[in-house]
C-alpha positions as CSV (number, residue, x, y, z in Angstrom):
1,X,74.3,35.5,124.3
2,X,71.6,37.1,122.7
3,X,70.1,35.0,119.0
4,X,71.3,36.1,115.9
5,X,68.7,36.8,113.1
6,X,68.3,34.4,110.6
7,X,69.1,35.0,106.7
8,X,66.0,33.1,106.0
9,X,62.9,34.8,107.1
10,X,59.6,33.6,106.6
11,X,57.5,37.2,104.6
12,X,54.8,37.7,106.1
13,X,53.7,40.3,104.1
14,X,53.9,37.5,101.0
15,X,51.2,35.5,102.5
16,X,48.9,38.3,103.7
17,X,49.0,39.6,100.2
18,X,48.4,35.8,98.9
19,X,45.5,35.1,101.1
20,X,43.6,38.5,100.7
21,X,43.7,38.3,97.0
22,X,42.3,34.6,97.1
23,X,39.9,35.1,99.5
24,X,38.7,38.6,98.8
25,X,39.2,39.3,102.9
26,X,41.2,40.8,105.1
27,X,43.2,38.7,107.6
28,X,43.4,39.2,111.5
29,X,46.8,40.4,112.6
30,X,48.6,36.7,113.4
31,X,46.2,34.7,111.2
32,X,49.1,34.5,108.4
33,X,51.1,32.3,111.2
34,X,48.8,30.1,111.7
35,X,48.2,29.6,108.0
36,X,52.1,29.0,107.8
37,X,52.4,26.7,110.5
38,X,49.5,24.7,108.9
39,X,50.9,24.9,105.6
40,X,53.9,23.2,107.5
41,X,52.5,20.6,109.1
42,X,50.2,19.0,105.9
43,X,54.0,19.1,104.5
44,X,55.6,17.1,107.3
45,X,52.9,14.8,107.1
46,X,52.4,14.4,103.1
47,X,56.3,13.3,103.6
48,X,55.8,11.2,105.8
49,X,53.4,9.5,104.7
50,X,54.9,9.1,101.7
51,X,58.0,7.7,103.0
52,X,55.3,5.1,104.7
53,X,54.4,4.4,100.8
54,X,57.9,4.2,99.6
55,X,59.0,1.9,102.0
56,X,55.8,-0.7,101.5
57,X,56.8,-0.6,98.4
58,X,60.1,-1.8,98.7
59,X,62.3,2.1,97.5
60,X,65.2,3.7,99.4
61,X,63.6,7.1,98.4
62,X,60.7,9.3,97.9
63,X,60.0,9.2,94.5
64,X,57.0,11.7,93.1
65,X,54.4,8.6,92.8
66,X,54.9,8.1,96.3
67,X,54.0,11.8,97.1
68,X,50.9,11.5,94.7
69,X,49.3,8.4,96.1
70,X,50.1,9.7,99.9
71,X,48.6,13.3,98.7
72,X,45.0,12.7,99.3
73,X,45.1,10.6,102.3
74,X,47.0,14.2,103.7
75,X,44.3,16.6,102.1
76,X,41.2,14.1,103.3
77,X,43.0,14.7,107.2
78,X,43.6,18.7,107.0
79,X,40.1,19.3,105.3
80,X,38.1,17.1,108.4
C-alpha cells in the first residue's frame, strides 16, 4: 500500500526565501532540511527541558516561565 501524502507539508520554498533574505546568501540544495530538522530538535529540547523546570518546581504543566528560564540553557547547547 503505497503512503498517502500528507495535508501538512513542510514549504520548503518558505524557508529558502527566509534564510536568503537574512543571510544575504544563497543556500545549497538540501541545506533548508537540515536547518528544519535543527530548528526541530532545539524545540524538542527547549520542551523538555522545560518540563524538567516545571516539575522541580512542583507544576503539572509548562507554563511560559518555565520555557523562559529553560530558553538559554537550549541556545547555550545549539550555539557550542
Amino acid at each position: 500500500m503505497a503512503a498517502s501524502k500528507s495535508t501538512n507539508q513542510y514549504p520548503r520554498n518558505v524557508l529558502r526565501r527566509i534564510v536568503k533574505a537574512h543571510s544575504g546568501c544563497n543556500i545549497s540544495k538540501n541545506a533548508d532540511v537540515l536547518i528544519y530538522l535543527d530548528y526541530a530538535l532545539f524545540l524538542e529540547q527547549l520542551v523538555k527541558e522545560a518540563g524538567i523546570d516545571a516539575k522541580a518546581s512542583g507544576e503539572k504543566q509548562i507554563t511560559a516561565r518555565n520555557v523562559k528560564k529553560a530558553k538559554d540553557t537550549v541556545l547555550k547547547k545549539f550555539r557550542a
